[in-house]
Kinemage of the C-alpha trace (Angstrom):
@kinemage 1
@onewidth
@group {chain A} dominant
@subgroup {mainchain}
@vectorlist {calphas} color= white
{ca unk a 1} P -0.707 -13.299 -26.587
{ca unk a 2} L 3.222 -14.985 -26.914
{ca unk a 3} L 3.210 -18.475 -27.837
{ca unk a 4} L 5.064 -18.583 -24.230
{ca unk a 5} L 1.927 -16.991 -22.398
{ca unk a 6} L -0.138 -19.563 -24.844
{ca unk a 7} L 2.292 -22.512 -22.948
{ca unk a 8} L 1.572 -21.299 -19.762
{ca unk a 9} L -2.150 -21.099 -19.969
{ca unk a 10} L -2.398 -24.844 -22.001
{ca unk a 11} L -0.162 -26.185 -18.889
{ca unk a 12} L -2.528 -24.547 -16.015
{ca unk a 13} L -5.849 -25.629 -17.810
{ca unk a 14} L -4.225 -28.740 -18.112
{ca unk a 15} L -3.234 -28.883 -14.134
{ca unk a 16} L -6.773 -28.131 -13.727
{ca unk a 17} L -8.529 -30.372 -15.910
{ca unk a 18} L -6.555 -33.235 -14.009
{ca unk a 19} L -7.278 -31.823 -10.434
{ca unk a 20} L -11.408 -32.141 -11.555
{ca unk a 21} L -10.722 -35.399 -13.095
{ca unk a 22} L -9.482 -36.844 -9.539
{ca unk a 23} L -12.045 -35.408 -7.971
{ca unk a 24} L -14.588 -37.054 -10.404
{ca unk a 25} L -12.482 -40.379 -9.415
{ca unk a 26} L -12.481 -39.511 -5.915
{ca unk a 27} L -16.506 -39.336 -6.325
{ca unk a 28} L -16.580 -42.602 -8.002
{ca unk a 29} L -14.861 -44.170 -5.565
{ca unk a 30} L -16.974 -43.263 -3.147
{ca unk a 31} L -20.688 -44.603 -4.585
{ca unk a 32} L -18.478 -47.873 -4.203
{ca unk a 33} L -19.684 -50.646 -6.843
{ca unk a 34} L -22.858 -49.234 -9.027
{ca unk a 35} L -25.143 -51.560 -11.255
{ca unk a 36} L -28.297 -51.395 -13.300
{ca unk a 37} L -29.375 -47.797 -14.350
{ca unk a 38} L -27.098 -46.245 -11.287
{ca unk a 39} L -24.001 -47.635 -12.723
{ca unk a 40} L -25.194 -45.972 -16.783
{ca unk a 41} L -26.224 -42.877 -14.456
{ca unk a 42} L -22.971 -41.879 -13.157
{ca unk a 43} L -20.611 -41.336 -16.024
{ca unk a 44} L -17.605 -38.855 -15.872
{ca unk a 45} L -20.167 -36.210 -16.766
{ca unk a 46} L -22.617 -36.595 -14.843
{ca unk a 47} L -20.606 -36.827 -11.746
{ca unk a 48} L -18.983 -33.625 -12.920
{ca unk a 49} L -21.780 -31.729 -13.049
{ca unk a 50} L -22.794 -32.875 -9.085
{ca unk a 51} L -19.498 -31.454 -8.360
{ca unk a 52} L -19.672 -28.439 -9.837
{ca unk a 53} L -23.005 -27.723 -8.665
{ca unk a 54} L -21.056 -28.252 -5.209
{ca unk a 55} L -18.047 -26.352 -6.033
{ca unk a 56} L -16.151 -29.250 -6.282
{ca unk a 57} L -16.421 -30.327 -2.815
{ca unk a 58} L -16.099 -34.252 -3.268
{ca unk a 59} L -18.038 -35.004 -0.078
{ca unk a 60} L -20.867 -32.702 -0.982
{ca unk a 61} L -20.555 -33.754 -4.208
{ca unk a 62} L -21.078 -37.549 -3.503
{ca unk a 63} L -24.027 -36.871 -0.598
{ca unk a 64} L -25.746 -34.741 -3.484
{ca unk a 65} L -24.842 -38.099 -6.218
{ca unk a 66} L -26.263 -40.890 -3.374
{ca unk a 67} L -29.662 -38.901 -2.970
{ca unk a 68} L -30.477 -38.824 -6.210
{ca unk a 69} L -29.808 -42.081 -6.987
{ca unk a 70} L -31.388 -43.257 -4.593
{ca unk a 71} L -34.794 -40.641 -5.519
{ca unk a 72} L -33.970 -42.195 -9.296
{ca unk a 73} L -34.198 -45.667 -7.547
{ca unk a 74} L -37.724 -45.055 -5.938
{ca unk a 75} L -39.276 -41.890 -8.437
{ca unk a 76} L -38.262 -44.135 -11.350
{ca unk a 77} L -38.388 -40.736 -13.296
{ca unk a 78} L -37.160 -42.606 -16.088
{ca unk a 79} L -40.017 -44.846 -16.259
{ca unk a 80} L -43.228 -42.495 -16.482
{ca unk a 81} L -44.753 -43.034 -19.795
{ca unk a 82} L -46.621 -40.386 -21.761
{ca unk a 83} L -50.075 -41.833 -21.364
{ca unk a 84} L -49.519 -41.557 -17.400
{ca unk a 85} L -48.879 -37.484 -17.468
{ca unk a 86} L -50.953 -36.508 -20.843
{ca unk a 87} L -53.925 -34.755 -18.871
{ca unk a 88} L -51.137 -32.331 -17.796
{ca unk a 89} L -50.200 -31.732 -20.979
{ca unk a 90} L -53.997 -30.870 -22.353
{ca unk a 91} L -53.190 -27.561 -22.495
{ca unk a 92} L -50.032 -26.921 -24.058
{ca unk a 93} L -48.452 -25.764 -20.468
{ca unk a 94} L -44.844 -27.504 -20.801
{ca unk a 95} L -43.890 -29.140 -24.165
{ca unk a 96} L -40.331 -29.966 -25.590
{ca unk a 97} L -40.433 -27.335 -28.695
{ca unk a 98} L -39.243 -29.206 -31.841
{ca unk a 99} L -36.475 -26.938 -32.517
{ca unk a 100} L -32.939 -26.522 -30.108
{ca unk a 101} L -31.366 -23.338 -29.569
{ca unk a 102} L -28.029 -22.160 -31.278
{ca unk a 103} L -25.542 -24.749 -29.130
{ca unk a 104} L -27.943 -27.717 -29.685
{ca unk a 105} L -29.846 -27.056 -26.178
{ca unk a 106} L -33.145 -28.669 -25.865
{ca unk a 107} L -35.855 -25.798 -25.161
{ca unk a 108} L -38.811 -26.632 -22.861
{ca unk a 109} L -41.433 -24.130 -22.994
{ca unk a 110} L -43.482 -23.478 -20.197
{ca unk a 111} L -46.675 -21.258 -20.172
{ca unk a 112} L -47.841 -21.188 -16.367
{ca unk a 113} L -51.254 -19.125 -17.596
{ca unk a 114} L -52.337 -22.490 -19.153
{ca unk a 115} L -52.037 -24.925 -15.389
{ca unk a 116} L -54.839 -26.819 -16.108
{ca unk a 117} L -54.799 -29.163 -12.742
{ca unk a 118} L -54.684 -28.881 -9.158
{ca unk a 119} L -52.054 -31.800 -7.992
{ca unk a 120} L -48.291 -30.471 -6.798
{ca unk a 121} L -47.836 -34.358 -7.302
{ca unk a 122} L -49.678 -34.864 -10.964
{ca unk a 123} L -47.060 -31.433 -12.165
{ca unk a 124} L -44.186 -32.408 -10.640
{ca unk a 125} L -44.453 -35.879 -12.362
{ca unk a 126} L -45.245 -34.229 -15.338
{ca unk a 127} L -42.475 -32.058 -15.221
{ca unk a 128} L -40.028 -34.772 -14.517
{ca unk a 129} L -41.149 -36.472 -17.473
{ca unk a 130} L -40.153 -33.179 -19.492
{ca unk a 131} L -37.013 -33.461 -17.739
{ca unk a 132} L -36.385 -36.933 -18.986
{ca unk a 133} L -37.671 -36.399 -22.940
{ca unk a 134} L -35.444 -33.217 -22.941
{ca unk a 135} L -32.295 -35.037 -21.732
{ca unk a 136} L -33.459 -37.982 -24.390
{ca unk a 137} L -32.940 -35.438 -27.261
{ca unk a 138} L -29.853 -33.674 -26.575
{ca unk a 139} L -27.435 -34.009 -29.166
{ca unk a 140} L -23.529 -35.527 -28.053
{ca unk a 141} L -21.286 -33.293 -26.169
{ca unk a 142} L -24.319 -31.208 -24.760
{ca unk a 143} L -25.957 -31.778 -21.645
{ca unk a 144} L -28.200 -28.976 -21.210
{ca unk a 145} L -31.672 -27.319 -21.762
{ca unk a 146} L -33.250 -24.074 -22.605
{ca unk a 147} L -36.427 -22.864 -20.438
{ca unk a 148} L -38.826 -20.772 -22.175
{ca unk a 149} L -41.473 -19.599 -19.986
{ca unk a 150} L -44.189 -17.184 -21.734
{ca unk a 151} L -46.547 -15.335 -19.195
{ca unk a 152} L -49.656 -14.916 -21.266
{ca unk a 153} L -52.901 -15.406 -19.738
{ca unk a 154} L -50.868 -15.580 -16.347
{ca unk a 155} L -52.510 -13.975 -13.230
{ca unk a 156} L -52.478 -14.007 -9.298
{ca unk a 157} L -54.910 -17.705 -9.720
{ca unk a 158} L -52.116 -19.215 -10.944
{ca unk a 159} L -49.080 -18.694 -8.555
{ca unk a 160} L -48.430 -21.595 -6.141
{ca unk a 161} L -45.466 -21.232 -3.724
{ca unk a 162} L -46.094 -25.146 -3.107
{ca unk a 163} L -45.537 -25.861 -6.548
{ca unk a 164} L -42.394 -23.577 -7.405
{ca unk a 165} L -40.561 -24.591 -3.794
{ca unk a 166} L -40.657 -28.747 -5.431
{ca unk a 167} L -39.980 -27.703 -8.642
{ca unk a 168} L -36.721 -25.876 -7.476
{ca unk a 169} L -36.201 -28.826 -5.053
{ca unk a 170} L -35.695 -31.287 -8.320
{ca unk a 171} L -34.158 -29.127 -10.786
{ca unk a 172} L -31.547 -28.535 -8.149
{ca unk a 173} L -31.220 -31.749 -6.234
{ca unk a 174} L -31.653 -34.030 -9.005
{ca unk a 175} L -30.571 -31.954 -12.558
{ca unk a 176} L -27.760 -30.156 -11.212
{ca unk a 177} L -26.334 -28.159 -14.001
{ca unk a 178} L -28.877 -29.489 -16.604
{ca unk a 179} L -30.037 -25.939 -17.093
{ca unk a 180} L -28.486 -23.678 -19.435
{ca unk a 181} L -30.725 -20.327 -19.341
{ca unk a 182} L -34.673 -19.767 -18.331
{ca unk a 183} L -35.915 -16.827 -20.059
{ca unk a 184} L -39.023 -15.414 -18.548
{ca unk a 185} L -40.730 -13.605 -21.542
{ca unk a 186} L -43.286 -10.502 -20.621
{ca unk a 187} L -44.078 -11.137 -16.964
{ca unk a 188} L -46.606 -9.258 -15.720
{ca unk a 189} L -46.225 -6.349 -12.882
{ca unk a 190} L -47.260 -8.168 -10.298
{ca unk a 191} L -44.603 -11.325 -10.539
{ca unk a 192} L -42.292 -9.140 -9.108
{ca unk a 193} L -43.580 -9.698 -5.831
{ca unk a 194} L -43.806 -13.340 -6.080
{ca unk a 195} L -40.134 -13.421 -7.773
{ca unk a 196} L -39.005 -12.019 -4.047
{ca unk a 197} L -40.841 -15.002 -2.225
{ca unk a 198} L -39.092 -17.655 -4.789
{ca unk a 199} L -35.687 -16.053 -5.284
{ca unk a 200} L -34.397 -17.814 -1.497
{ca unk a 201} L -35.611 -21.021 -2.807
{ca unk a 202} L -33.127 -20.883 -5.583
{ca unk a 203} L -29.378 -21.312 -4.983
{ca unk a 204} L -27.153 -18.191 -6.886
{ca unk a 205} L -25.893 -20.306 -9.354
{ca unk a 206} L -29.220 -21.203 -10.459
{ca unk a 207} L -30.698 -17.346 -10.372
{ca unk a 208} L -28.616 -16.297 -12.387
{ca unk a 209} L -29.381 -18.038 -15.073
{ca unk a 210} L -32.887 -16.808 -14.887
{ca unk a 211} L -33.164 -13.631 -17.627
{ca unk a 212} L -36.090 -11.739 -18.079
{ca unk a 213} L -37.399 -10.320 -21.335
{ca unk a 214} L -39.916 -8.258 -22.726
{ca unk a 215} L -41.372 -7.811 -26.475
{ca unk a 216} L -41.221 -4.163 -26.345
{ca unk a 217} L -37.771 -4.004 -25.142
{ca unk a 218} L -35.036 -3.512 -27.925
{ca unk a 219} L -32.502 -5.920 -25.410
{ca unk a 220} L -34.758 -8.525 -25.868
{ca unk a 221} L -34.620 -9.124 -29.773
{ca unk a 222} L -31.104 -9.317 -29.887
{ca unk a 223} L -30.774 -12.174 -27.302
{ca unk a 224} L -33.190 -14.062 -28.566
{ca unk a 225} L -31.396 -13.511 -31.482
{ca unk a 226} L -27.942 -14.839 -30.031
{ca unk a 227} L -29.906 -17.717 -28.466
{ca unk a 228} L -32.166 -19.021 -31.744
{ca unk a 229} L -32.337 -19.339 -35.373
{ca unk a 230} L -35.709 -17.163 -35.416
{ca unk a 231} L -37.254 -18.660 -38.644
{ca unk a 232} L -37.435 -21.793 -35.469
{ca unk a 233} L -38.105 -19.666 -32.614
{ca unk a 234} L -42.093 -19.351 -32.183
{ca unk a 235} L -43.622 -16.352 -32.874
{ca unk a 236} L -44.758 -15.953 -28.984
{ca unk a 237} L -41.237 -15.459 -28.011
{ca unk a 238} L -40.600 -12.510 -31.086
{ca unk a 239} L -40.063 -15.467 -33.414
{ca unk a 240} L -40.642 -16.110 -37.132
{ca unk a 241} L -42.490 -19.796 -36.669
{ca unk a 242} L -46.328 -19.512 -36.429
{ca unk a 243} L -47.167 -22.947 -35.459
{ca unk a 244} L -48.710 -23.398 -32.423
{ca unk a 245} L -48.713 -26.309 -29.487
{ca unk a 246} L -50.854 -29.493 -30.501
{ca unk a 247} L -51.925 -32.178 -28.214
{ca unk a 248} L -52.073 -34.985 -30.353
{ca unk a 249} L -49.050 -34.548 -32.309
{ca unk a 250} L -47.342 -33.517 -29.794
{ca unk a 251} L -48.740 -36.906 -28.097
{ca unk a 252} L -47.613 -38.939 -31.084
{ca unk a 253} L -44.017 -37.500 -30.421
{ca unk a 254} L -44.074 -38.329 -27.052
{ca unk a 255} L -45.319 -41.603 -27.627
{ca unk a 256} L -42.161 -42.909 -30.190
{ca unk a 257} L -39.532 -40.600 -27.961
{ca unk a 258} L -41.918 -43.186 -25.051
{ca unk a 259} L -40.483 -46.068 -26.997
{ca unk a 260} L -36.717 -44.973 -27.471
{ca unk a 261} L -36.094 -44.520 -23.167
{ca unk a 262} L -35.432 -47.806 -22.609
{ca unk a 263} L -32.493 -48.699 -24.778
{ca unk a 264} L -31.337 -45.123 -23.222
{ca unk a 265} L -31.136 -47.041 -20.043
{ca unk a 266} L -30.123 -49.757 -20.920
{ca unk a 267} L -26.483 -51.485 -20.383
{ca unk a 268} L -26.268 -51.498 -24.496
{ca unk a 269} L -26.145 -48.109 -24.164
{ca unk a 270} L -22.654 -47.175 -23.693
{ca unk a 271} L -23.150 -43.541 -24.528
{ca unk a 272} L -24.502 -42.994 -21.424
{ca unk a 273} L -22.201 -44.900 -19.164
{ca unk a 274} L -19.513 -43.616 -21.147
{ca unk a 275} L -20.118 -39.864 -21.745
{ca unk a 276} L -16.815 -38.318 -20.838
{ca unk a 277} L -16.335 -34.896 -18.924
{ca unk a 278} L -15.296 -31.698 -20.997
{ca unk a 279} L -13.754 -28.854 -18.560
{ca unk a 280} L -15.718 -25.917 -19.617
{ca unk a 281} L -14.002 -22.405 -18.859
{ca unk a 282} L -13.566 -21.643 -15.175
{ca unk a 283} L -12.034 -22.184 -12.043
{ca unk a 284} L -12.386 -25.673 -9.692
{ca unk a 285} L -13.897 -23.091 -7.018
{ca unk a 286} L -16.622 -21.056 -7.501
{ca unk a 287} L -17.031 -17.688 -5.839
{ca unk a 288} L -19.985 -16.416 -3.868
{ca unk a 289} L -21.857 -19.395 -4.309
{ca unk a 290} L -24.644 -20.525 -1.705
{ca unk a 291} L -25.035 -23.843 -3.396
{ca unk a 292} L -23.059 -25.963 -0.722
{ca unk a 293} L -25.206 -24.242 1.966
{ca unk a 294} L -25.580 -26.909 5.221
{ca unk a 295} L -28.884 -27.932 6.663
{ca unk a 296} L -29.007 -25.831 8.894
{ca unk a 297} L -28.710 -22.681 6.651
{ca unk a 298} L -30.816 -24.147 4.173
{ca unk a 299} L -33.381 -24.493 7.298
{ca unk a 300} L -33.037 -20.736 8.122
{ca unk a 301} L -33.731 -19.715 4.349
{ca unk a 302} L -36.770 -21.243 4.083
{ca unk a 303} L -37.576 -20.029 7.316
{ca unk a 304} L -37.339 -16.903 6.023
{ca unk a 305} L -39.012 -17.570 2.663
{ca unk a 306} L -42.115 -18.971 4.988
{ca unk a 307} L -42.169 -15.069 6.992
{ca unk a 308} L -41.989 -12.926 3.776
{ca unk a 309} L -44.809 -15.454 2.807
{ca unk a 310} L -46.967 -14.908 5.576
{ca unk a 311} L -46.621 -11.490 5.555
{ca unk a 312} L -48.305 -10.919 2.718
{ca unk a 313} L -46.029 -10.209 -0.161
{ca unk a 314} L -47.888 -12.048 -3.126
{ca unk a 315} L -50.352 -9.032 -2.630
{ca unk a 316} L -48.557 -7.492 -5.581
{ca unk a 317} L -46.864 -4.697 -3.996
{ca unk a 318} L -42.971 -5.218 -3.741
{ca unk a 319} L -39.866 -3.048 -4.987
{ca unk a 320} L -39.615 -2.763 -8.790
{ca unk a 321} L -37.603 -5.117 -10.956
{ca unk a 322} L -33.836 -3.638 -12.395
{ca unk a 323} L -34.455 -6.731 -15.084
{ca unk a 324} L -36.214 -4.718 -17.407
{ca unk a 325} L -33.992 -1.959 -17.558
């Protein structure tokens, strides 16, 4: 490339770096004065990342911002404490791993063959609290996670269309762009069926970030390769690190990351306030995106997802899976 083309392509990243950064104004504008935890909340970032996950779209954008705040406002997701949500932690069925991937990601690893409770309400709260811990420990100038989701023990008892409906709900109402990759590792047969059901429940942007993986797939190694250093990565997941999930170390972990959230929230903290927006590469629109669907579209989806739902498709028939291949 001429240093002329090398101009040309500085001046339009440039052009578009300020377009998004009036947009994030235009945004902030819009919330009108913010105190408190709202005000840390909604730095340059952060707002960012609501318009993205709108394509941009400032008045989608700031409709998507005002909800959450306001679900921050009443959830208090920052607030739940380890001791509140350890029962759902028992079994080792979503822990923060103590290692991050290759770009400093915090990895949450999820093993849905170990749900050891009933209540949508008790996981959901648990997983928020996840949420939270994960976000605690990311390193500066990253502001996403890793999902590793192992399948062992995993059978038809265990899938709740309840459950996975919510948790897209708050990933992608209230995290908007917070995660990075899920890798599904060794899902059995029959999840093909039930990814069908859940696949309208996620937006496109979010889908296809989901990669599946198998041990005895030759793919596999090498992105897990790419992703972690795998004298770190657990030996579950094709790794070199035997240790295994332990609830009351883990529990002692919690407990002091427990103790560090509220100077994270508080106005002291001008990290978070002040966390500024990086332009990652791409465009200011996104193409063939469903994420800015309207109400009424997001109403006929899950119309739809309710149908293929009463119909009978978590019998574990359903067309094969191209993911393996």
């Amino acid at each position: 490339m001429t240093s002329s083309n090398c101009e040309v392509n500085h001046a339009e990243k440039q052009a578009l770096f300020e377009e998004q950064t009036l947009k994030i104004n235009e945004v902030r504008g819009s919330l009108g004065p913010l105190s408190g935890k709202s005000a840390l909340y909604c730095s340059d970032a952060s707002i960012a990342r609501y318009l993205i996950a709108r394509n941009w779209n400032v008045k989608k954008a700031t409709k998507m911002l005002k909800e959450t705040l306001k679900w921050r406002a009443e959830y208090k997701p920052d607030e739940i404490r380890w001791d509140e949500v350890a029962h759902e932690a028992e079994t080792g069925k979503i822990y923060r791993a103590n290692y991050r991937d290759k770009t400093g990601r915090s990895v949450l690893v999820m093993r849905p063959g170990r749900q050891n409770t009933k209540s949508t309400k008790g996981q959901i709260q648990y997983l928020v609290y996840c949420m939270e811990n994960a976000i605690l420990n990311l390193p500066p100038g990253q502001d996403q996670m890793v999902w590793l989701i192992d399948f062992e023990g995993f059978n038809l008892s265990h899938i709740s269309v309840k459950v996975t409906k919510e948790t897209a709900h708050v990933l992608q109402s209230h995290y908007p762009e917070r995660l990075g990759v899920a890798i599904l590792y060794n899902p059995p047969k029959f999840f093909e069926s039930f990814w069908i059901v859940v696949k309208p429940f996620l937006e496109p942007k979010t889908y296809r970030k989901v990669k599946f993986a198998y041990s005895d797939d030759q793919n596999t190694k090498g992105i897990m390769e790419d992703l972690f250093k795998m004298d770190e990565l657990e030996s579950c997941f094709g790794g070199n690190n035997q240790t295994t999930f332990e609830f009351n170390d883990y529990g002692a972990r919690m407990r002091e990351d427990d103790k560090k959230m509220p100077l994270f929230w508080s106005p002291e903290n001008n990290m978070a306030a002040t966390q500024d927006y990086v332009m990652a590469n791409g465009s200011l629109h996104s193409s063939n995106s469903e994420a800015d669907l309207e109400p009424e579209e997001e109403e006929n989806r899950n119309e739809a997802v309710k149908q293929e739902e009463d119909s009978g498709k978590l019998n574990g028939s359903g067309t094969s899976l191209s993911a393996k291949q």
